[in-house]
Structure formats: structure tokens, C-alpha cells
N, C-alpha and C positions, 0 to 999 in steps of 0.2 A: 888207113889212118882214121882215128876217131877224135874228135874236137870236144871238148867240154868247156861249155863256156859259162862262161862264171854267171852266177845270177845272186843281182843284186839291187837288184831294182831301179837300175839307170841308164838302160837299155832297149836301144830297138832295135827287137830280135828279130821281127818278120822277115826284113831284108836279108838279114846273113842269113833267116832258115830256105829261103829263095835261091840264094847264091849257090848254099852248098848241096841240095835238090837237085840243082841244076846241074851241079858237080860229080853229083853221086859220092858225095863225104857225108859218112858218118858224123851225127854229132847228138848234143842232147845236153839240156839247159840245166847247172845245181847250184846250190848253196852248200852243198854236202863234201866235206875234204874228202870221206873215203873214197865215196864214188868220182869225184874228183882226179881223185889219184887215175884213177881206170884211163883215164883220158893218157891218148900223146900227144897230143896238143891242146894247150889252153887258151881261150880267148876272153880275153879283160874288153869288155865293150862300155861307151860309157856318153851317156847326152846329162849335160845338167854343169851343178857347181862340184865344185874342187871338194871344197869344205863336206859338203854335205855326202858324196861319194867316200871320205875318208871315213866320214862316221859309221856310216853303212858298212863297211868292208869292216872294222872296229865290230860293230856289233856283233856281224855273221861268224867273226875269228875268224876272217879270212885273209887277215892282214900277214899274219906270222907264216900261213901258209905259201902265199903269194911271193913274198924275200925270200923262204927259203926251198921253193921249190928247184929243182934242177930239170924240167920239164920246158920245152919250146914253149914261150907264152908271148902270147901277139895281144898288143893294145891297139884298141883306134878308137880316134876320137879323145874323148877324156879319158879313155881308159890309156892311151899311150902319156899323154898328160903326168899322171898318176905316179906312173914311173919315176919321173923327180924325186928331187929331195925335196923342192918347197914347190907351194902354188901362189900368186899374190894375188885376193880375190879381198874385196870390200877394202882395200888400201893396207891388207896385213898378211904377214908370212904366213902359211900353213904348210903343217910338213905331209910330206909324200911318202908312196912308200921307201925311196929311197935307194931305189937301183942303179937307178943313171945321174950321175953330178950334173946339178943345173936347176934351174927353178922354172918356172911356170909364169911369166907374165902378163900385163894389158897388150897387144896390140895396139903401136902409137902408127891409126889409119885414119883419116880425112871419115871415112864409113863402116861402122862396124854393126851386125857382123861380119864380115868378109865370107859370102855364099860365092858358091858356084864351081865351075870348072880351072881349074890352074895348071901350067903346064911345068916340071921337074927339070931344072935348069940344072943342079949338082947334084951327084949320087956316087957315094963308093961301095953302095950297100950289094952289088953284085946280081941284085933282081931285079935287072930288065926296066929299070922306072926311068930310067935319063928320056927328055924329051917324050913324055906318054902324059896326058894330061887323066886330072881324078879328082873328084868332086869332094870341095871344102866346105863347111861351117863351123866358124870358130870366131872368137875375141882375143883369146890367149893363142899365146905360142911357146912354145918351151926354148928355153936360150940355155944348148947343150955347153956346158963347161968342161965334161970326159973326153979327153984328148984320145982314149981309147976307145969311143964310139964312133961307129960307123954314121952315117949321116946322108938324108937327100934335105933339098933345098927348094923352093918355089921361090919366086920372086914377085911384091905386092909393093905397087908403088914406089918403087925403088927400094925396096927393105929387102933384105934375104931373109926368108922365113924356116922354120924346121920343119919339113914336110913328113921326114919319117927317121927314125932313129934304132940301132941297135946295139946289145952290145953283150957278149956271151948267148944265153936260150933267153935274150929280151930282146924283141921287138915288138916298136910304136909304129903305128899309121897316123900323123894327123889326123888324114883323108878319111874318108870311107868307101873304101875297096866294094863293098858288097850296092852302093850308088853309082859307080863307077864305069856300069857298064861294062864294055867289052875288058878294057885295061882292067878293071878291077876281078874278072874271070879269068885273064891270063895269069895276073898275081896269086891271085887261088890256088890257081893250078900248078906255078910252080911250087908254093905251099904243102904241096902236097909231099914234093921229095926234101924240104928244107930240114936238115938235121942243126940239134945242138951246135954251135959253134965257139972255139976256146979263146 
């Protein structure tokens, strides 16, 4: 398997390139759709704003790429984020790429950002994440409205949050699996045989 992970300038690669070193996966960072292509797996990684991520993927033409690929493609962080149809960041809608129904919110938490380790209280997503704890930083959280997406859940404060999300070859991590330590190497690992799903 080889990863192609999107490169856009919103991203902190060291960690995944550690993880999958670690792994013995092939990977390798582009802005280029062709070579893009070459990849079986893509990975959407993403630290920063909503807003400013769309514009970036906008400029590279990697937006049209992104909706209509049919390639496994794993977001985390804001790159699962992304996935939406909207994000609500400075008090206004912005739209997403548009995969998964549902929008992108504030976290309404006593302290934000909500860092740290959190343990996966819901999961139908079929990989391993029920009760296995994975390291968060966030403000937003996505509030999945696709009744055909699959879904894990943390719990913050008495809120259920969307930990991770999928739905056909889209899959989001809140989390960041590649922080994650051990749990985030056994997710890898299954990763490695996870095909398209209809």
C-alpha cells in the first residue's frame, strides 16, 4: 500500500512520516493530482482554520479532485473536518468539501481547546476504536446529520462528540492517530487492509 498525502500547507507531517516508518508504509507528500493518482490511499491532514484550508485546496484544484475521487481517503483532524458541507468559524457558514451531511461547529465546553487523551464510548465504524483512548485538539466538532454514515463518539463534559466518521472511501479521524501512540499504530495497521466500502 502506498499513501499520498495531500499537501497543502496545513499540516503536520513529521508525525504521520514517523508512524508510517514505523509501519513500513509506503508514502510521499504532493500537491500534484497526477501523481496523486498513483496513491491507494490518500490522506487529507489538516492543523489550522476551516476558512483558510478551503481556500488553499481552491487554489491547488484540489477541491474537485478530492469530491470526485473514488480512492480510500482518511482525514484527521481538520482534514476530517473538511469533509462536511459547512464549517462555522468567525460566526458564519463556510462551505466544505461536501461529502458527508452535516456542518462543522463551536464546541459549547466550559475550556477550549479541548487537548488531550479521550476514551471512544460509540463506534459502528468496525475498527477496533470502542473503548481505546486517542489523542484530541480541537474547538470544533462536526455534528454528522448522514444517517448513512458510520460514526465513533467520545464523551466531553457530558456532550457526545464526533470522534470519527465514515461513509463509502471517506474516512475522518478527529483524533490524531499518528499522537496516539500505541492505539494509533494498531489503527494504522488495520489501515493497511481497509478497502473501499459501498
Amino acid at each position: 500500500m502506498t499513501i499520498g498525502i495531500v499537501e497543502y500547507g496545513m499540516g503536520n507531517m513529521y508525525s504521520l512520516y514517523s508512524l508510517f516508518n514505523q509501519l513500513e508504509i509506503d508514502y510521499f507528500l504532493s500537491s500534484d493530482v497526477s501523481q496523486l493518482n498513483n496513491a491507494d490511499v490518500l490522506i487529507l491532514p489538516g492543523v489550522g482554520a476551516f476558512n483558510e484550508a478551503m481556500s488553499k485546496l481552491e487554489d491547488l484544484k484540489l477541491v474537485q479532485f478530492i469530491r470526485s475521487s473514488r480512492k480510500p481517503i482518511i482525514g484527521i483532524c481538520l482534514g476530517m473536518q473538511l469533509f462536511f458541507e459547512s464549517g462555522s468559524e468567525g460566526g458564519k457558514s463556510l462551505a466544505g468539501l461536501g461529502l458527508i451531511k452535516g456542518s462543522v461547529e463551536l464546541m459549547e465546553l466550559k475550556k477550549l481547546p479541548h487537548v488531550g487523551f479521550a476514551k471512544i464510548i460509540e463506534s459502528n465504524l468496525g475498527l477496533g476504536l470502542l473503548d481505546k483512548d486517542f489523542y484530541f485538539t480541537h474547538s470544533f466538532a462536526a455534528e454528522r446529520k448522514d444517517l448513512k454514515a458510520s460514526y465513533a463518539k467520545i464523551e466531553i463534559e457530558g456532550k457526545l462528540i464526533t470522534a470519527a466518521v465514515q461513509k463509502a472511501n471517506v474516512i475522518g479521524f478527529q483524533f490524531h492517530p499518528e499522537l496516539s501512540q500505541k492505539n494509533g499504530i494498531k489503527l494504522f495497521q488495520q489501515i493497511k487492509e481497509w478497502h473501499i466500502k459501498d
